[in-house]
N, CA and C atoms as a LAMMPS dump frame, in Angstrom:
ITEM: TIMESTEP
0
ITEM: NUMBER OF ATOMS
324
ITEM: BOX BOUNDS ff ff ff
-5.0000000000000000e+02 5.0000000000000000e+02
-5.0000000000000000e+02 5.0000000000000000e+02
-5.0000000000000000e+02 5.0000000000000000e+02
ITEM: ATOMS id mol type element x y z
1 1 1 N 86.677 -404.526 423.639
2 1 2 C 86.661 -405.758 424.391
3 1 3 C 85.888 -406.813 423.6
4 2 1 N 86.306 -407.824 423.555
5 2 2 C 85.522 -409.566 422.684
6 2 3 C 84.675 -409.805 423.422
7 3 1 N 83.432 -409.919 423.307
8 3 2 C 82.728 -410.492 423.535
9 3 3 C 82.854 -412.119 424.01
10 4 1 N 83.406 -412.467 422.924
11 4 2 C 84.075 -413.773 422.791
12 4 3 C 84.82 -414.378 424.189
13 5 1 N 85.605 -413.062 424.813
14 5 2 C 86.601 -413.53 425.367
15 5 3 C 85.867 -413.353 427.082
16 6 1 N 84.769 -412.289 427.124
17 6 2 C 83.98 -412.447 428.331
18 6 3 C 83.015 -413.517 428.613
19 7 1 N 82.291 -414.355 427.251
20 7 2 C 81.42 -415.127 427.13
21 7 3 C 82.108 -416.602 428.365
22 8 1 N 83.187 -416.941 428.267
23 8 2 C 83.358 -418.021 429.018
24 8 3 C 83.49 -417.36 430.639
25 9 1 N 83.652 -416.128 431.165
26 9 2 C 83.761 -415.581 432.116
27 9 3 C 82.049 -415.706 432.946
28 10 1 N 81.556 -415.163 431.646
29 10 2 C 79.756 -414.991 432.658
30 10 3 C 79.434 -416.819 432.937
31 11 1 N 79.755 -418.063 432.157
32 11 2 C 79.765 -418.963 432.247
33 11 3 C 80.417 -419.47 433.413
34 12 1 N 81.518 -419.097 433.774
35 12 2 C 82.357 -419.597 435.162
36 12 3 C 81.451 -418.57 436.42
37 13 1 N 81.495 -417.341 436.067
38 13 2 C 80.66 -417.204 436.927
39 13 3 C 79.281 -417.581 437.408
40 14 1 N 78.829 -417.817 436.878
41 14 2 C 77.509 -418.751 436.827
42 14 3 C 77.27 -420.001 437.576
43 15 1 N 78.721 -420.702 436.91
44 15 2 C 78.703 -422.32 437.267
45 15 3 C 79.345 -422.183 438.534
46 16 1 N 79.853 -421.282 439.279
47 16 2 C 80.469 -420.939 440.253
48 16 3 C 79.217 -421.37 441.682
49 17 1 N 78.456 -420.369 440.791
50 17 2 C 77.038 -420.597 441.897
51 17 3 C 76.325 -421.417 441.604
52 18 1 N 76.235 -422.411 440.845
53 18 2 C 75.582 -423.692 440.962
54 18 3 C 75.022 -423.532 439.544
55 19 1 N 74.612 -422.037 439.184
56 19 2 C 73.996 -422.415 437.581
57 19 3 C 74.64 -422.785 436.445
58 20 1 N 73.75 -422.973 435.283
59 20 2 C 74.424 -423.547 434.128
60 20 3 C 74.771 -422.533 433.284
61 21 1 N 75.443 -423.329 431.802
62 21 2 C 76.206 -422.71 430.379
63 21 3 C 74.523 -422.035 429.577
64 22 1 N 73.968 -423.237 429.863
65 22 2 C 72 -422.93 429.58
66 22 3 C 71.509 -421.948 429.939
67 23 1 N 71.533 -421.813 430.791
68 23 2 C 70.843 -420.122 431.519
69 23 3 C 71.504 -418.796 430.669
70 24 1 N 72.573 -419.29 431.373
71 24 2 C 73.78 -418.089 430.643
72 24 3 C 72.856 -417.978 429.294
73 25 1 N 72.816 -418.782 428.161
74 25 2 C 72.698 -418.787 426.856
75 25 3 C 71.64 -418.417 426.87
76 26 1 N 70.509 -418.559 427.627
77 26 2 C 68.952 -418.406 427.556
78 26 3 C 68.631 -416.536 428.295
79 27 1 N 69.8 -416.714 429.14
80 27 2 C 69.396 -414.978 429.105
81 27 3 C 70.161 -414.248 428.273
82 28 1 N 71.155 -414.472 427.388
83 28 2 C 71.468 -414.121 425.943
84 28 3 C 70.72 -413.653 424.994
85 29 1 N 69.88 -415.211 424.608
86 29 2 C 69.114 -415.523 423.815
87 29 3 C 67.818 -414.377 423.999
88 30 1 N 67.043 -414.559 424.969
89 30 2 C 66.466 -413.281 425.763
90 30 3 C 66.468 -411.919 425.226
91 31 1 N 67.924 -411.285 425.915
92 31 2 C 68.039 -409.856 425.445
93 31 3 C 68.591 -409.696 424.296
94 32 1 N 69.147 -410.443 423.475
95 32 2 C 69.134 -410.37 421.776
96 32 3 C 68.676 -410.661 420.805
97 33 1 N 68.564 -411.998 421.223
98 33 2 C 67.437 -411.997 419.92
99 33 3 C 68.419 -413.528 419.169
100 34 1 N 69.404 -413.53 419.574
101 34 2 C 70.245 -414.765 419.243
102 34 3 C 69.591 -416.021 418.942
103 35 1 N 70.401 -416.919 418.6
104 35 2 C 69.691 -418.469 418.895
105 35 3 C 71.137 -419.137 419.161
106 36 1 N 70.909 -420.324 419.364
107 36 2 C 72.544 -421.114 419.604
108 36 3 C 73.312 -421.263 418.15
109 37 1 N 72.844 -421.068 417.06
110 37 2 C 73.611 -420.988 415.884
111 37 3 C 74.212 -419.775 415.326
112 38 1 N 73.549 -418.364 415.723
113 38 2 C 74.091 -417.499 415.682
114 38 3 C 74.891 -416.819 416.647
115 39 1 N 74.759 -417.319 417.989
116 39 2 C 75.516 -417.128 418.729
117 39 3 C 76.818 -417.55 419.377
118 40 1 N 76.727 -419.218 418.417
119 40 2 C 77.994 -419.719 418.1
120 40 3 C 79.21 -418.6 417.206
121 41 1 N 78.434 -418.467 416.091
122 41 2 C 78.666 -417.597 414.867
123 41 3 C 80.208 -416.4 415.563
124 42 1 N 78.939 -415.551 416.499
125 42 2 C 79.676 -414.348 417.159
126 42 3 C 80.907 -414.701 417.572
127 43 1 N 80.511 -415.814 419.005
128 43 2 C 82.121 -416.672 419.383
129 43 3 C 82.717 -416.589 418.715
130 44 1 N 82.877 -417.696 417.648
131 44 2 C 84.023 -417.885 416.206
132 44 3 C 84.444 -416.596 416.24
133 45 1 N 83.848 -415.465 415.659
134 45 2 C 84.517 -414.915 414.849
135 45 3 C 85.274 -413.882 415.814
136 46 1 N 85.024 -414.086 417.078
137 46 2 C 85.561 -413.336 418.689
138 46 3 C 85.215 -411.74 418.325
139 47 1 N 83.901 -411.312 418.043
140 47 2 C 83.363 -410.058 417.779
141 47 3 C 83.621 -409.771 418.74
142 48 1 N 83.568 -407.976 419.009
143 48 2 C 83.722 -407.302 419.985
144 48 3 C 82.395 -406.972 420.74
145 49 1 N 82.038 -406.015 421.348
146 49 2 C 80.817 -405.92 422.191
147 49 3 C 79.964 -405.305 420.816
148 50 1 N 80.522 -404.241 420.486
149 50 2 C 79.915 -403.467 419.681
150 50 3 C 79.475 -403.41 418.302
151 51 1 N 80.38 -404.886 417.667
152 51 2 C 79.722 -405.844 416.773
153 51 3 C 78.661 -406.634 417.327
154 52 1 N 78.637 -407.693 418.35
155 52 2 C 77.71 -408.077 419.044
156 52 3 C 76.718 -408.011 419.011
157 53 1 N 76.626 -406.88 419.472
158 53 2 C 74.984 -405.775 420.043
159 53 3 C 74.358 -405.269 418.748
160 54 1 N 75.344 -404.767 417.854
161 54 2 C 75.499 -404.281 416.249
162 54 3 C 74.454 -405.346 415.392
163 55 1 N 75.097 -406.646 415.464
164 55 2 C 74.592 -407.439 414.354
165 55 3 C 72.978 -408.434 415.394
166 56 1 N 72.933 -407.956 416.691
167 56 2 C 72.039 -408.68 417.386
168 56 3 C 70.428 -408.546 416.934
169 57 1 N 69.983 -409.71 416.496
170 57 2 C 68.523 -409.906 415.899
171 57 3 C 67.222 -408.872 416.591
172 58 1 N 67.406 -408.942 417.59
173 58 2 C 66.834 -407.642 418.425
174 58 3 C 66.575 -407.56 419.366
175 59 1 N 66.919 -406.77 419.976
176 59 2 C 67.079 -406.472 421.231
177 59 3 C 65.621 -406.453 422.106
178 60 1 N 65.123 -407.437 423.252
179 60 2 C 64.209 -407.393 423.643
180 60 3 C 63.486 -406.036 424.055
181 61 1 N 62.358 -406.022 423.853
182 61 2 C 61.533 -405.263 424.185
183 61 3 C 61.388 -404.388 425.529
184 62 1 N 61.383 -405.537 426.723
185 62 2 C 61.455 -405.295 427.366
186 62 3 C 62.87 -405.015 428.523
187 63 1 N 63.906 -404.786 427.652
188 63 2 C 65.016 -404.058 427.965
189 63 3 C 64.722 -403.328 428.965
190 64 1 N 63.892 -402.231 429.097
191 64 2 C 63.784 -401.126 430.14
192 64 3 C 63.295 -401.634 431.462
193 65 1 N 63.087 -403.216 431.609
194 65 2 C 62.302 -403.457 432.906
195 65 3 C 63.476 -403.818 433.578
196 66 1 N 65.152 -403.691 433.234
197 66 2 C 66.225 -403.88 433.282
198 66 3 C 66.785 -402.703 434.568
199 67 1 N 66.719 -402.887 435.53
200 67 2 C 67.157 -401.511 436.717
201 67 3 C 68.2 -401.93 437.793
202 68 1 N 68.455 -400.851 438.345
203 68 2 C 69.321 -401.419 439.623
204 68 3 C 70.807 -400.9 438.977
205 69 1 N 71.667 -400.993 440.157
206 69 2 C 72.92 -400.688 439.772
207 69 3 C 74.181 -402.02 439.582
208 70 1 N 74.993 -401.776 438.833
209 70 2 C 76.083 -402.398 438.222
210 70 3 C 77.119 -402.034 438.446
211 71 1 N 78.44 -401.96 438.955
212 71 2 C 79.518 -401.406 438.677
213 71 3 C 79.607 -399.755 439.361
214 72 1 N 78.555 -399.922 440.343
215 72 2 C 78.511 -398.501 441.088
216 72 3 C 77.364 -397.46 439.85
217 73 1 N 77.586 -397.758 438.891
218 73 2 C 76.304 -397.288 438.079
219 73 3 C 74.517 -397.873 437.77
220 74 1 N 73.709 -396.879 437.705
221 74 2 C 72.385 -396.941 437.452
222 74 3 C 72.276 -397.911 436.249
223 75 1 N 72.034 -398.961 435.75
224 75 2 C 71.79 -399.475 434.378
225 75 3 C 71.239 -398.836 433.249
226 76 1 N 69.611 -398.034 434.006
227 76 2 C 68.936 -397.333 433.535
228 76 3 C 69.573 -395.86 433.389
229 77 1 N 70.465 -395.35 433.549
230 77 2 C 70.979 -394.167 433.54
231 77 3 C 72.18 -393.82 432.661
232 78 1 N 72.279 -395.082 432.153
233 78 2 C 74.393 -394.929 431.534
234 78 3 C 73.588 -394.579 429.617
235 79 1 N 74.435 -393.148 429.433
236 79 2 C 73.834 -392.524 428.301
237 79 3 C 74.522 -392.676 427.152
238 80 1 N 75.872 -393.58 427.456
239 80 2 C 76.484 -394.11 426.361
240 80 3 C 75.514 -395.876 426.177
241 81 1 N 74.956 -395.72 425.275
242 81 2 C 74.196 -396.844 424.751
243 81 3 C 74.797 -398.084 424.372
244 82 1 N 76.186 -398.048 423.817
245 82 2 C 76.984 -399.545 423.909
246 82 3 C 76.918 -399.795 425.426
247 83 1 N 77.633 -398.693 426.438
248 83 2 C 77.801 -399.666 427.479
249 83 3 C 76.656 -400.206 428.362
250 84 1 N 75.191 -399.468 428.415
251 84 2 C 74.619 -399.735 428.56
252 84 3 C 73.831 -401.077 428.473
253 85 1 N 74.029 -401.534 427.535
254 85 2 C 73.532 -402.993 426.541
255 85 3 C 74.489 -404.159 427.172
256 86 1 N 76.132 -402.988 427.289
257 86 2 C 76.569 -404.259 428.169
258 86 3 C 76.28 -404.542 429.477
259 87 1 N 76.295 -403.289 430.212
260 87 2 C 76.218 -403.294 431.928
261 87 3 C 74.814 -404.211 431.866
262 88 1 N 73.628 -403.934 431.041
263 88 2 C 72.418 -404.81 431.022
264 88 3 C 72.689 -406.285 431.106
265 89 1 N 73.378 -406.628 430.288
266 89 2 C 73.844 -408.11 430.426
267 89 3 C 74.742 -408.796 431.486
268 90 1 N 75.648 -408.034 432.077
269 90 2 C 76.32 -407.856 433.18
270 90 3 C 74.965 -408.196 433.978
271 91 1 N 74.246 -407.447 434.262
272 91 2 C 73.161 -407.636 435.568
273 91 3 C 72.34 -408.497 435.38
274 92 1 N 71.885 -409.141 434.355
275 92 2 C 71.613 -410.491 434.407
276 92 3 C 72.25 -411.047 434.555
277 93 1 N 73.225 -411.268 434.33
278 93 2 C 74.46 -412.37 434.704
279 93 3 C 74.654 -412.414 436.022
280 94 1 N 74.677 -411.048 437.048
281 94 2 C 74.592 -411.09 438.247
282 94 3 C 73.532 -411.736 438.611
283 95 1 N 72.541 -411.698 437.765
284 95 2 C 71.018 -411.539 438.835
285 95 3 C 71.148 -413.374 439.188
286 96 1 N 71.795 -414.036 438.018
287 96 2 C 71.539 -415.499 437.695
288 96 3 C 72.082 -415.717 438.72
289 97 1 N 73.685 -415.429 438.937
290 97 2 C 74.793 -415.788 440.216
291 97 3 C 74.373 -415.956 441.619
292 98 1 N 73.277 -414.754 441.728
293 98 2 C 72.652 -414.638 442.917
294 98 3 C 71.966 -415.154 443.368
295 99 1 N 71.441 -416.192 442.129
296 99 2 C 70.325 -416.979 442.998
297 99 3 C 68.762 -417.006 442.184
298 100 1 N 68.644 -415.94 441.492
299 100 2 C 67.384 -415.089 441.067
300 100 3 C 66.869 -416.538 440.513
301 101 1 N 65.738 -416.21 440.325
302 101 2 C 64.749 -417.124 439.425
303 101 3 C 64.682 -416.699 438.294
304 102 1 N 64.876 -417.726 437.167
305 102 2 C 64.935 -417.323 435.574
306 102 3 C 63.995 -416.294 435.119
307 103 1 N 62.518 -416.598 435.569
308 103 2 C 61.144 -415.88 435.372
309 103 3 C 61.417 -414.764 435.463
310 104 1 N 62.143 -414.22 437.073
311 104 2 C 62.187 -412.814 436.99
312 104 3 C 63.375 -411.988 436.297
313 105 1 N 64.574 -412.907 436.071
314 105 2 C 65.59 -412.56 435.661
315 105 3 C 65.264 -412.255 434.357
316 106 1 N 64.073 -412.885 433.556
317 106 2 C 63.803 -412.823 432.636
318 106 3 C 62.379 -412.017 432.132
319 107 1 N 62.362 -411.38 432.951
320 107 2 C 60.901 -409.986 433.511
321 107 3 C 59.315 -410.56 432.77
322 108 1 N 59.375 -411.78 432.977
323 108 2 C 57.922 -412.33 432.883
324 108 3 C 57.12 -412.067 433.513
């Protein structure tokens, strides 16, 4: 799956609920390690998830403060590690939709 091709999806969903393309990018930016020039980069080249995550500057630290379920699954529990990284981003993306406050969405 492209990355590329979900990136405008978490964006509509987002703007759906009142938030922005900004957030979206800032809880990106967050759990990878990205900036807006390299994360342009990815777009372009419509990487897949597993390039993505692959070439991502690094993966926050605090990844594990990341819980709750996704898709009927544990976040913290999925032992295939690509999908994991994705369902993680998935649930921020939820958390934003919902309303959450950046701070916590962003485990400050």
């Amino acid at each position: 799956m492209s990355f590329a091709g979900v990136y405008p999806l978490y964006i509509r969903k987002a703007e759906k609920k009142g938030r922005t393309k900004a957030e979206v990018d800032a809880i990106i930016f967050w759990l990878t390690g990205y900036n807006k020039e390299t994360l342009q980069k990815q777009i372009d080249k419509k990487s897949d998830f597993e390039t993505f995550f692959d070439q991502a500057p690094s993966m926050n630290p605090n990844v594990s403060k990341i819980t709750g379920v996704i898709c009927g699954y544990r976040v913290e529990e999925i032992e295939d590690k690509l999908m994991q990284k994705v369902r993680y981003l998935d649930k921020l993306i939820d958390e934003l939709a919902k309303g959450k406050a950046m701070e916590k969405i962003l485990r400050k």
